[in-house]
C-alpha positions as CSV (number, residue, x, y, z in Angstrom):
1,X,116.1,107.0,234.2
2,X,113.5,105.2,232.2
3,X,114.5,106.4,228.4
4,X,111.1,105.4,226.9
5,X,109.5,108.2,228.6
6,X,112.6,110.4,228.5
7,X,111.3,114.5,227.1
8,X,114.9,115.0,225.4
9,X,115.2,112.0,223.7
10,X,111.3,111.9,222.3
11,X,112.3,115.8,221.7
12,X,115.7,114.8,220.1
13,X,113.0,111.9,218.1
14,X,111.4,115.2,216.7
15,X,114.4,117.1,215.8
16,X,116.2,114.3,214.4
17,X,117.0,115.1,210.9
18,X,119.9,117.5,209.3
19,X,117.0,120.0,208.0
20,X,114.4,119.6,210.2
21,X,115.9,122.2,212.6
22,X,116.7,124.6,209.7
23,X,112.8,123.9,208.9
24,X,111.5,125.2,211.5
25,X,114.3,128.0,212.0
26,X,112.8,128.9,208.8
27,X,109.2,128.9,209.8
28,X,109.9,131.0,213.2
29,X,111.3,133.8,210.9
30,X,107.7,134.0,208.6
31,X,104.3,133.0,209.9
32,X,104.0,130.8,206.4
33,X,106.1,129.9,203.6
34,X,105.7,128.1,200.9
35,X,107.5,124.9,200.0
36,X,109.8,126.3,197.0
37,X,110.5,129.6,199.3
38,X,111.9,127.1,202.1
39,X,113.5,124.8,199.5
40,X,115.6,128.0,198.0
41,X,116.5,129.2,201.1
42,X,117.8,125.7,201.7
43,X,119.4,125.2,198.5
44,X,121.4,122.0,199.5
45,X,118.8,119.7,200.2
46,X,116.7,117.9,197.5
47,X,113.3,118.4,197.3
48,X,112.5,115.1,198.0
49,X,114.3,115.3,201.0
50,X,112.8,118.2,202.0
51,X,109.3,116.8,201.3
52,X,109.6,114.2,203.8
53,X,111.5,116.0,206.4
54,X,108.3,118.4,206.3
55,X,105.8,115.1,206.5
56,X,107.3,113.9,209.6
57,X,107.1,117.3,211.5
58,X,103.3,117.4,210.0
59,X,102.8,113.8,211.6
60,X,104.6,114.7,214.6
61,X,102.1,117.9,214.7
62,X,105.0,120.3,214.9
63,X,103.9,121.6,211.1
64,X,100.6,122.5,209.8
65,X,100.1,122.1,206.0
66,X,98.0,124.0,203.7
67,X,96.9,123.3,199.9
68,X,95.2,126.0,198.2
69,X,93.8,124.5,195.1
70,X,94.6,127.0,192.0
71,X,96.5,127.1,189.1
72,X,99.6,126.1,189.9
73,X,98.3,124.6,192.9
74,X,100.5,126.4,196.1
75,X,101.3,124.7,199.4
76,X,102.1,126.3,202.6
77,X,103.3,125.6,205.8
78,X,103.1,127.2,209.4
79,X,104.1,126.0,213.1
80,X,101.2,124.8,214.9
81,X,101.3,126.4,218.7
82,X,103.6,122.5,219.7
83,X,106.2,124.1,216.8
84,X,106.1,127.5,218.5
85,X,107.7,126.1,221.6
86,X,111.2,124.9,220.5
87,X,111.9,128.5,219.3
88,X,113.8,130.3,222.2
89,X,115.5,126.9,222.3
90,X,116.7,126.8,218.6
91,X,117.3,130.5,218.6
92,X,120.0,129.8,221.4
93,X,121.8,127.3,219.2
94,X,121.7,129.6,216.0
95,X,123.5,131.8,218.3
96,X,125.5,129.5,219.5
97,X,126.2,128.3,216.2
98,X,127.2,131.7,214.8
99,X,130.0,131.8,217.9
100,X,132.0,128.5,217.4
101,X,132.4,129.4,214.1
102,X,134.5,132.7,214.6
């Protein structure tokens, strides 16, 4: 098996990260949330941490992020339809997840 061209390991490339799958757990629940409402409901990770887990699924075109350009200026962020497809996938392992630990 050729691992350079390997769809779980550039998938697990994606995913890598300790937040990144709680991101976008996150996003599948609301269309779009702002960056403080995902930083509360994620209340161990710093913010800066959380900033650049969210630039690398934007680069990675999993994310799509929106400035709207007020007073205080508000961001927001929403799965493009490439972040729509891990869902069923991630819902599995929050279910999963929500077994092992009974």
């Amino acid at each position: 098996m050729n691992f350079e061209n390997c769809g779980l390991r550039k998938s697990l490339d994606i995913l890598s990260g300790k937040w990144k799958p709680l991101i976008l757990h996150n996003l599948f629940e609301e269309e779009t949330v702002r960056f403080t409402e995902l930083w509360i409901k994620m209340p161990r990770v710093s913010k800066k941490v959380l900033s650049e887990q969210l630039k690398q699924l934007e680069e990675d075109y999993i994310i799509q992020r929106t400035e709207v350009y007020n007073f205080p200026p508000e961001v927001y962020y929403k799965l493009t339809e490439k972040g729509k497809k891990p869902g069923s996938i991630l819902s599995e392992l929050h279910s999963w997840g929500n077994e092992l630990s009974l």
